[in-house]
Residue, then its C-alpha position, 0 to 999 in steps of 0.5 A: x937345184x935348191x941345195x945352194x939356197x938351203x945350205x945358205x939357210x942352214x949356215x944363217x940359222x947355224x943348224x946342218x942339212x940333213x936328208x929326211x924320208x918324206x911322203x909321196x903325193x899321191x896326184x898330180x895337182x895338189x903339190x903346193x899343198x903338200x909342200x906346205x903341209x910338209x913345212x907346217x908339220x917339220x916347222x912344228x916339230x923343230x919348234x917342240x922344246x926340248x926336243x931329242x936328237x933322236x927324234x925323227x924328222x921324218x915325214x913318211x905319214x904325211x897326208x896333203x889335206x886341201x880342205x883343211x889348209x883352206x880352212x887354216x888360211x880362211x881364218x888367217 
């Protein structure tokens, strides 16, 4: 469903679509929160200069923390 919309994104920002493991939610309400970790945290990692091309992009540890991400916004 969202791999036209992504493919167009990569090809403005030249880079390529890879597959990468992430995480799993562990409930049923809280998957806005995990998507934006899951941005928040690949985001940081791509910005990282230099960076290795080996560096894994992988978000296996990714933890969906509601009160911090209340905290973040609050501040905004």
């Amino acid at each position: 469903y969202h791999r036209p919309i992504a493919t167009e994104f990569a090809a403005r920002l030249g880079a390529s679509l890879r597959p990468v493991r992430m995480a799993k939610q562990q409930n049923g309400h809280d998957c806005g929160v995990f998507m934006l970790e899951a941005t928040r945290e690949l985001a940081r990692r791509l910005a990282q200069e230099p960076r290795l091309r080996r560096e894994s992009l992988h978000l296996d540890n990714l933890v969906a923390d509601r009160q911090a991400l209340q905290e973040r916004l609050a501040r905004i």
